[in-house]
N, C-alpha and C positions, 0 to 999 in steps of 0.2 A: 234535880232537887229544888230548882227555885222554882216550878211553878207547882209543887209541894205547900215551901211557904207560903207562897199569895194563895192559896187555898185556903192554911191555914188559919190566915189572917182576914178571911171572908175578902180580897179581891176579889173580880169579877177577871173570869180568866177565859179565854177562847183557846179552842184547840181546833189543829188543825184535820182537815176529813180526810182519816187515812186509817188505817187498823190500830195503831198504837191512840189514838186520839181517841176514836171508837170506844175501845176499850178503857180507857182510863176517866173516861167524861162522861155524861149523859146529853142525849142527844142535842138540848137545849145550845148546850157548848162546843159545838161543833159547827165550824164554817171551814170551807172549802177555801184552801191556799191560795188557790188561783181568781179568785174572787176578789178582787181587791173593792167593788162597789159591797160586797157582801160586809169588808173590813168598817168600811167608811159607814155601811148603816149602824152595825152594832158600836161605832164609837160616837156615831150621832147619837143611838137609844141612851147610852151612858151616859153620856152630857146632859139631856136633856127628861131623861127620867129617871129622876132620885129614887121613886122605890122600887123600880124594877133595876136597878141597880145593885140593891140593897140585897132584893131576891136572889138576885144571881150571886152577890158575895157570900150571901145564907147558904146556899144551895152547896156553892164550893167550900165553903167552912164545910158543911155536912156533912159532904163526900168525904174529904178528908181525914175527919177525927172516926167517921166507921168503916172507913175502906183501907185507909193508910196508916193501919198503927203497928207495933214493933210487934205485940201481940198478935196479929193476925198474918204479917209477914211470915214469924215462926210455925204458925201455923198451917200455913199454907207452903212453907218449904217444906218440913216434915210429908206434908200429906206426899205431894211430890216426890220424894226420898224415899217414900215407902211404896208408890208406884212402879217406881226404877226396880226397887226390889222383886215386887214379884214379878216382874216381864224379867226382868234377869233371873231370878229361881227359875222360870219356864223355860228361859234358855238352854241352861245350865241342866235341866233333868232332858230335853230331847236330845243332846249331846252322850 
């Protein structure tokens, strides 16, 4: 949930390279865990360039209010929930 808020808040967020970070970020926002020189450049870029800073908290605001709203969570559970359904209907008539 908190790196939600700092999204929503335009922070400037890194995620780590793995499937869930993948997924939830765009590329831009992804560095490898094990990288710590990887950590050190992006918090040098931060310090030391204000508007690309700026960009990156844009970007994670952006993501967040069209990716992660209550609205499309329900949405996208449903779809889901109606998935389950028909692979279970199919179940349910080869039986």
């Amino acid at each position: 949930m908190k790196f939600l808020i700092a999204l929503l808040i335009a922070v400037p967020v890194f995620a780590d390279d793995d499937p869930i970070g993948r997924y939830l970020y765009p590329p831009e926002l992804i560095m490898s865990p094990d990288d710590p020189n990887a950590l050190a450049d992006a918090l040098e870029m931060l310090a030391s360039d204000r508007a690309k800073t700026k960009q990156i908290g844009k970007a994670a605001r952006d993501l967040s209010v069209s990716k992660y709203t209550w609205r499309r969570a329900v949405t996208d559970t449903f779809a889901e929930i109606e998935k389950l359904q028909r692979r279970t209907s199919g179940v349910k008539a080869a039986l």
